[in-house]
GUDOLUM-788234 format. One record per residue: residue number from 1; residue in one letter; z, y, x of N, C-alpha, C in turn. Coordinates in pm, 1 decimal. Example, Ala and Ser with C-alpha at 12.3 -4.5 7.8 and 13.67 -1.06 7.14 Angstrom:
// residues 2
{site 1; "A"; {780.0; -569.0; 1319.0}; {780.0; -450.0; 1230.0}; {780.0; -330.0; 1320.0}};
{site 2; "S"; {708.0; -225.0; 1285.0}; {714.0; -106.0; 1367.0}; {787.0; 3.0; 1290.0}};
// end
This chain:
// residues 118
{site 1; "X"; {1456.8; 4162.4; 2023.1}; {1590.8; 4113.6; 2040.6}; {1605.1; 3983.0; 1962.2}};
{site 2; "X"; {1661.0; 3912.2; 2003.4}; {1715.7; 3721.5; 1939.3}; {1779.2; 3793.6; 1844.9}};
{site 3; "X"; {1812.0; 3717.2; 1720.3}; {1881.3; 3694.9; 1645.6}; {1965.1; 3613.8; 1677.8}};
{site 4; "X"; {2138.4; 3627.9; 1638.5}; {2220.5; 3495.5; 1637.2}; {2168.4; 3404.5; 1524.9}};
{site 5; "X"; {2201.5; 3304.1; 1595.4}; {2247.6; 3181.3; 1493.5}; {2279.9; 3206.4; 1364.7}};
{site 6; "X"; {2258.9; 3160.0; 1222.9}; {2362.3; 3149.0; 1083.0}; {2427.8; 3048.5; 1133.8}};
{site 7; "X"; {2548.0; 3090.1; 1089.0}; {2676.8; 2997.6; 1094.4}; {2637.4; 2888.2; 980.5}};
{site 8; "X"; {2620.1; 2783.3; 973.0}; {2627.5; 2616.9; 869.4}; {2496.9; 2586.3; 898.3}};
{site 9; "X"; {2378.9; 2627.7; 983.5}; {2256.9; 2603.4; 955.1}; {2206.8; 2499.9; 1120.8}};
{site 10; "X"; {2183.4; 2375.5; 1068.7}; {2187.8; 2270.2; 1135.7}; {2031.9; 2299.7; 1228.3}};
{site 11; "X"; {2029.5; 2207.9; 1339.5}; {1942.6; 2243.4; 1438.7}; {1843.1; 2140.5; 1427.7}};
{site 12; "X"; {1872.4; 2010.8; 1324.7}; {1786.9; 1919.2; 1339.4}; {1679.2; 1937.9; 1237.3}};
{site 13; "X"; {1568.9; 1891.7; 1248.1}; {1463.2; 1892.7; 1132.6}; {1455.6; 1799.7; 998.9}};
{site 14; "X"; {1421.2; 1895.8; 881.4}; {1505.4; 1844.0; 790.1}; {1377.1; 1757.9; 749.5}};
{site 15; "X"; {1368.9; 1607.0; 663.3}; {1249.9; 1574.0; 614.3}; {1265.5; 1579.0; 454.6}};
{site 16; "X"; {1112.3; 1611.3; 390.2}; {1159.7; 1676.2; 243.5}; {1136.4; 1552.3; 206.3}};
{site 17; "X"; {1192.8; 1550.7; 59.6}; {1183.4; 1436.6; -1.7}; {1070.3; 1394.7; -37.1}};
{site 18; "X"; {922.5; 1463.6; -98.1}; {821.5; 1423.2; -119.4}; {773.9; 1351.8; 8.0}};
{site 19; "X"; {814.2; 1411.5; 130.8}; {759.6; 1279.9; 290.3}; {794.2; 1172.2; 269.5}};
{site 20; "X"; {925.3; 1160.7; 243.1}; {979.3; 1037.1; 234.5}; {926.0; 950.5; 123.0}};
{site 21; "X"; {919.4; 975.1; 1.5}; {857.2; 946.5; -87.1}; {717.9; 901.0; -79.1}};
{site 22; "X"; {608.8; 958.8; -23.5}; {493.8; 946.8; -1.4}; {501.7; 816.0; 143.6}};
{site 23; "X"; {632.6; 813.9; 211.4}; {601.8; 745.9; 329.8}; {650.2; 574.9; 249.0}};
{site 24; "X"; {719.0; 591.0; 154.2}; {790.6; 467.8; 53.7}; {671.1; 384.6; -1.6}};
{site 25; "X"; {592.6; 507.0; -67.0}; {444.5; 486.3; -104.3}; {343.9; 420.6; 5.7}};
{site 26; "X"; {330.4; 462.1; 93.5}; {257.8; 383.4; 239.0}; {341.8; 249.6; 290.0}};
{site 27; "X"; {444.6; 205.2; 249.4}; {458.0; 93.7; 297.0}; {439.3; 26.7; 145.4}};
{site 28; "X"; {489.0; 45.7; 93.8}; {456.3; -55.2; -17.4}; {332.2; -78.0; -29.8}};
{site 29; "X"; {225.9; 16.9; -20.1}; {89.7; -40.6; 3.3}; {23.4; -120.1; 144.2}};
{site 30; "X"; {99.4; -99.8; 211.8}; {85.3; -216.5; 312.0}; {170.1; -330.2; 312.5}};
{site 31; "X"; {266.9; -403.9; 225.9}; {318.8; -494.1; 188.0}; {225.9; -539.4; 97.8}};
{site 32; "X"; {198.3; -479.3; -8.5}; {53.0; -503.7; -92.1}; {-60.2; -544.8; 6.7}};
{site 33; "X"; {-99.3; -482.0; 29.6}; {-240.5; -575.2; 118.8}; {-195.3; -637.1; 207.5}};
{site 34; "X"; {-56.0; -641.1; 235.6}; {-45.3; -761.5; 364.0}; {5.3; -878.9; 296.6}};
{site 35; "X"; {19.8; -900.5; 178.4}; {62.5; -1011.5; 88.1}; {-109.8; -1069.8; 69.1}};
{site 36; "X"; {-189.7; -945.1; 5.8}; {-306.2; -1037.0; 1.2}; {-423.3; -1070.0; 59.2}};
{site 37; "X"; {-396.9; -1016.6; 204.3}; {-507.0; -1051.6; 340.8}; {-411.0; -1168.3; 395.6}};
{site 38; "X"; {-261.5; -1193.3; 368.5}; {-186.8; -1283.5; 438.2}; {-253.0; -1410.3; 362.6}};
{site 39; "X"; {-236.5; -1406.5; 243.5}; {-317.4; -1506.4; 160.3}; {-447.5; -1547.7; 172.2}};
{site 40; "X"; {-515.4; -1433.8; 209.1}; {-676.3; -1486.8; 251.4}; {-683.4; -1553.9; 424.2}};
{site 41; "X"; {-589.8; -1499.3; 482.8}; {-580.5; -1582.5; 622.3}; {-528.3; -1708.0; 601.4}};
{site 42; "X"; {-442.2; -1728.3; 525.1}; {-353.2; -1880.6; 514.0}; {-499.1; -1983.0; 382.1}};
{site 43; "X"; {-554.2; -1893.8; 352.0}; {-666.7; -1994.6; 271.2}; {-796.5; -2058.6; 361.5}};
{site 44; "X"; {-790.7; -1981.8; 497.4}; {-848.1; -1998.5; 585.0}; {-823.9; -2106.6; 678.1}};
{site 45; "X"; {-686.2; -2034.9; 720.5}; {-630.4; -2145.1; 833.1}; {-580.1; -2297.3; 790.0}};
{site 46; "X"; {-565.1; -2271.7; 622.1}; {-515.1; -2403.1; 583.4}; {-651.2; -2534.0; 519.6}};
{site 47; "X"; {-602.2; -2676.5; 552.3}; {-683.1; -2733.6; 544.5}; {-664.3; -2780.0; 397.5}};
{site 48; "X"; {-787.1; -2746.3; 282.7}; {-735.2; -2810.7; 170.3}; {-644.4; -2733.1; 71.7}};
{site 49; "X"; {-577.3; -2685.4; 121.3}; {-522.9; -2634.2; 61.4}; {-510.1; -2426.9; 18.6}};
{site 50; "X"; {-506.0; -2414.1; -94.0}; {-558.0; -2286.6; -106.7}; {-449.2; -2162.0; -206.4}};
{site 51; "X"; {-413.7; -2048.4; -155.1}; {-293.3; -1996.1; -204.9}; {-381.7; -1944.6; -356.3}};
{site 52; "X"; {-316.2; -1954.0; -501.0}; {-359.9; -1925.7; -603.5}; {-399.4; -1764.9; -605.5}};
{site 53; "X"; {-470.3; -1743.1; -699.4}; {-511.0; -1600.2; -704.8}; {-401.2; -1545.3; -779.4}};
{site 54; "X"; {-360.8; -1617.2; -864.3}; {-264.5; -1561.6; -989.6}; {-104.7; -1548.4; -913.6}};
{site 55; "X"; {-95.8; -1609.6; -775.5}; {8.8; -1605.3; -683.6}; {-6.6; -1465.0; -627.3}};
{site 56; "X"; {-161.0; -1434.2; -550.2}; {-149.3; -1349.9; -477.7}; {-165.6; -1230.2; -610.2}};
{site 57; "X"; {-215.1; -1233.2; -716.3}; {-168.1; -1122.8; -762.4}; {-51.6; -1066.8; -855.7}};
{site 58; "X"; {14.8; -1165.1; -897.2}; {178.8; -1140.6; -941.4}; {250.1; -1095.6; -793.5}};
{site 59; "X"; {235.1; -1124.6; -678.2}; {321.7; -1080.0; -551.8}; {268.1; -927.0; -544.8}};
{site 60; "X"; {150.7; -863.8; -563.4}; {87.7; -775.2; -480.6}; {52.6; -664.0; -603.8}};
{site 61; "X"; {55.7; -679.7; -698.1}; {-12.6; -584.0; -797.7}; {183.4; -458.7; -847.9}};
{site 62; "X"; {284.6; -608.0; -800.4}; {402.5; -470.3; -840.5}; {406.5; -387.5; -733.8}};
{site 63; "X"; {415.9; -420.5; -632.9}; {465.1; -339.5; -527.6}; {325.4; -245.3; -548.8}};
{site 64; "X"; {183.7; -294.5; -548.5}; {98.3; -135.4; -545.8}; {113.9; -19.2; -653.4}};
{site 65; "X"; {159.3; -80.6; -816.7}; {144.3; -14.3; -855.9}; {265.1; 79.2; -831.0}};
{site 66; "X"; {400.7; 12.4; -793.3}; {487.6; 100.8; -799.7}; {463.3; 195.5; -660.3}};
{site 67; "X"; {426.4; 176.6; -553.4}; {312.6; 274.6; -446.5}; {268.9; 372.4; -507.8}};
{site 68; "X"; {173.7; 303.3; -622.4}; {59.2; 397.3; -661.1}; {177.3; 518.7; -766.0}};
{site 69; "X"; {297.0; 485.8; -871.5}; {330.5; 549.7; -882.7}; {425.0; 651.1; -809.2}};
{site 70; "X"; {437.9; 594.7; -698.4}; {553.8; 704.4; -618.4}; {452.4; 818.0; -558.3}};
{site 71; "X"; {308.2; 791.7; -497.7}; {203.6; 891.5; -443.9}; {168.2; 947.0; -584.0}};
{site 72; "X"; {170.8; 932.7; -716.9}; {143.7; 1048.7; -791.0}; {289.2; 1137.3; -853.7}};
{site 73; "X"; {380.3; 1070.9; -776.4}; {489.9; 1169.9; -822.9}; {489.1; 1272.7; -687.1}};
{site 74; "X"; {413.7; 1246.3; -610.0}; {426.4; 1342.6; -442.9}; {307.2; 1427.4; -443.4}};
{site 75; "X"; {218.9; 1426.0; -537.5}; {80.9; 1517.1; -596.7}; {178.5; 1675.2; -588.5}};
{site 76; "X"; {92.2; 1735.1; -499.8}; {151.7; 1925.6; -518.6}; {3.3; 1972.9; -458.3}};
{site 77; "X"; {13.9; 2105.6; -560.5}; {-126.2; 2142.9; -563.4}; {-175.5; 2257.3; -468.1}};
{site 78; "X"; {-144.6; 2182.1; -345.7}; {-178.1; 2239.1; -215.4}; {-293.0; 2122.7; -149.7}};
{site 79; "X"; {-411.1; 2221.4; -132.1}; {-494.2; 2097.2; -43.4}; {-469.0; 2053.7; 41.8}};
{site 80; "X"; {-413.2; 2051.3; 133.6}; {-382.6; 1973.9; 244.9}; {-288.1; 1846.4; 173.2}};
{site 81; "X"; {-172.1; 1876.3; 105.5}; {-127.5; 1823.1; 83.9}; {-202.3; 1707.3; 3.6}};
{site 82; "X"; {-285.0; 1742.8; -97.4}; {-383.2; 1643.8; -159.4}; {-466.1; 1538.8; -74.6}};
{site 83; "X"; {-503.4; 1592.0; 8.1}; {-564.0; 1481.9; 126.6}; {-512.1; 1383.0; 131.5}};
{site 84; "X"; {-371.2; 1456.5; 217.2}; {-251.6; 1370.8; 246.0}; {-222.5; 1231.6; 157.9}};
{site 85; "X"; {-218.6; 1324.5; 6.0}; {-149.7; 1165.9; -85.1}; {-276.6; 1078.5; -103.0}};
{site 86; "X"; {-363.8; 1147.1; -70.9}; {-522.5; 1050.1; -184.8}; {-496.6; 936.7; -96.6}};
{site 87; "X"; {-446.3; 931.9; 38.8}; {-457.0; 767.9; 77.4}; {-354.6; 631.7; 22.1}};
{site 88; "X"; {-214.2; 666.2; 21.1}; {-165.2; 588.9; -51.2}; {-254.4; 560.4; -188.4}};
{site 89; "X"; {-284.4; 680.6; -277.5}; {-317.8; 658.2; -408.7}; {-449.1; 579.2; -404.1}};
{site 90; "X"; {-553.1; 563.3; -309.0}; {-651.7; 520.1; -333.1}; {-617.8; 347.8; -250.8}};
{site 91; "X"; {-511.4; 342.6; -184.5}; {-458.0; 221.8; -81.6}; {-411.1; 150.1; -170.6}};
{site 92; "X"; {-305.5; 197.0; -260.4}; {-264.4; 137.7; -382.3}; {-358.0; 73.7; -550.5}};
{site 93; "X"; {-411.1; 173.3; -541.2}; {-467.2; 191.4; -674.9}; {-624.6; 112.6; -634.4}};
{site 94; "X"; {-702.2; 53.8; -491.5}; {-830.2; 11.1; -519.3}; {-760.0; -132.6; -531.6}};
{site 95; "X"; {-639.8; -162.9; -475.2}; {-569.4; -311.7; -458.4}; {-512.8; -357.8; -624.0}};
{site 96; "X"; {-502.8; -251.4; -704.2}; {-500.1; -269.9; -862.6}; {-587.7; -336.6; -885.5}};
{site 97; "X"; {-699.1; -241.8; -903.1}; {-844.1; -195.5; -927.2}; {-897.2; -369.2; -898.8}};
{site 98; "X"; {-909.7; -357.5; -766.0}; {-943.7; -501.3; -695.9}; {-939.2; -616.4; -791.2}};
{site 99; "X"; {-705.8; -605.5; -808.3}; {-695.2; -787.8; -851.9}; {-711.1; -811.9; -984.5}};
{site 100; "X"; {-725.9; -685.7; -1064.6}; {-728.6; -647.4; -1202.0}; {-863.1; -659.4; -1238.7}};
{site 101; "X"; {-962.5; -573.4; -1199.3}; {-1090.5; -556.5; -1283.7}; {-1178.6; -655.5; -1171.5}};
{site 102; "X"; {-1180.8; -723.3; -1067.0}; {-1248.9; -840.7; -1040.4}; {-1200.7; -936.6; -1018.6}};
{site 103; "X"; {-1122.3; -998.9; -1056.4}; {-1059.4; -1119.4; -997.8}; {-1170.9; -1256.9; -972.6}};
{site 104; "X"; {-1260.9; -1235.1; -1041.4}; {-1411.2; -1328.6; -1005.1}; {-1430.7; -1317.2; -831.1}};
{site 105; "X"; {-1439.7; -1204.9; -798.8}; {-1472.7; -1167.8; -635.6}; {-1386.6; -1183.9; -533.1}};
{site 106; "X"; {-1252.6; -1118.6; -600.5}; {-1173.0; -1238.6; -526.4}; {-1099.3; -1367.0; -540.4}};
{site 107; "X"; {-1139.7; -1419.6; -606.1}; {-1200.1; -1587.5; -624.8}; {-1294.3; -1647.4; -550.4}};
{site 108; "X"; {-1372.4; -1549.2; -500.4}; {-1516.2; -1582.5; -412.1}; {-1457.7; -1568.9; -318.5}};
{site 109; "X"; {-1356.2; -1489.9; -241.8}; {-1340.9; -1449.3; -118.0}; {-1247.9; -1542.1; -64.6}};
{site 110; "X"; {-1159.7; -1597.2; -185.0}; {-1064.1; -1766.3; -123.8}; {-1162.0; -1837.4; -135.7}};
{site 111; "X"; {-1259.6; -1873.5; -201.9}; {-1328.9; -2024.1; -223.5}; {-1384.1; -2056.9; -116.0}};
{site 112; "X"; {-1493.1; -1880.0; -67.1}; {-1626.1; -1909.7; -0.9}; {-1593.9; -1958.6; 170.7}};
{site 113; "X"; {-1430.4; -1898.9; 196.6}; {-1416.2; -1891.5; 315.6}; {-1491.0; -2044.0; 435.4}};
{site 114; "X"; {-1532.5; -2035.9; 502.0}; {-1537.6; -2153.1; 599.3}; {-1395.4; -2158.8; 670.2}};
{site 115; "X"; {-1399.3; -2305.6; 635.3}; {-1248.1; -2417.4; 705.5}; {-1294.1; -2458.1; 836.7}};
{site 116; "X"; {-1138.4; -2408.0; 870.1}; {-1169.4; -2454.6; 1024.5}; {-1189.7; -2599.4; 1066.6}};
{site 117; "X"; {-1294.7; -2628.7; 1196.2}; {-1339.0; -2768.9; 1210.9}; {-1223.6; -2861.2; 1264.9}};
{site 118; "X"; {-1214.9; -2982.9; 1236.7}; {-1089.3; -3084.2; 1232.1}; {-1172.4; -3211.9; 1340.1}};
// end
C-alpha cells in the first residue's frame, strides 16, 4: 500500500551544502588555471610582449588556495565521497604546489614558448 504524503515535505531535490561547497571549490580551481593557461596563451599569441610570473601568480594562487581550502572543509570519511573531493584538492593544491615550489619551470614555460611568425 502507498503511503500519503507528509504534510510540509517539499517534492524538489534538496542539494547539501558540502555539494555546493565542493562545487564553489571546482570553480575556483578553474578560474585558477584559467588565469594561468590564459597567461601562457597570451605569452604566446603576443608579440614581445610577456604576462609576468609574479602577475600570474598573485591572480591565481588566492583563488586556489581558497578552492583548496573549501575541498578540505567538504573531506567526510566516506570513500566515495573521498574520491569525489581529491579532485578539487589535488586541482587546487598542484596549481599552489606549481607557482610556489617551481616558479623556475614556469618561467621556462613563458620564456621557451615559440612566437608566432610575423
Amino acid at each position: 500500500m502507498v503511503k500519503p504524503r507528509r504534510e510540509g515535505s517539499s517534492s524538489r531535490p534538496r542539494v547539501r551544502r558540502r555539494h555546493r561547497t565542493w562545487m564553489r571549490s571546482m570553480i575556483l580551481a578553474t578560474c585558477a588555471w584559467g588565469v594561468f593557461w590564459g597567461a601562457v596563451v597570451f605569452a604566446r599569441l603576443s608579440e614581445g610582449s610577456e604576462a609576468s610570473i609574479q602577475l600570474v601568480y598573485w591572480a591565481s594562487t588566492p583563488l586556489a588556495t581558497a578552492g583548496f581550502l573549501m575541498a578540505v572543509l567538504t573531506v567526510r570519511a566516506q570513500r566515495g565521497w573521498l574520491l569525489f573531493v581529491s579532485v578539487p584538492l589535488f586541482a587546487n593544491g598542484f596549481l599552489i604546489l606549481l607557482l610556489w615550489l617551481m616558479p623556475d619551470a614556469v618561467e621556462g614555460l613563458f620564456a621557451n614558448l615559440p612566437k608566432g611568425s610575423s
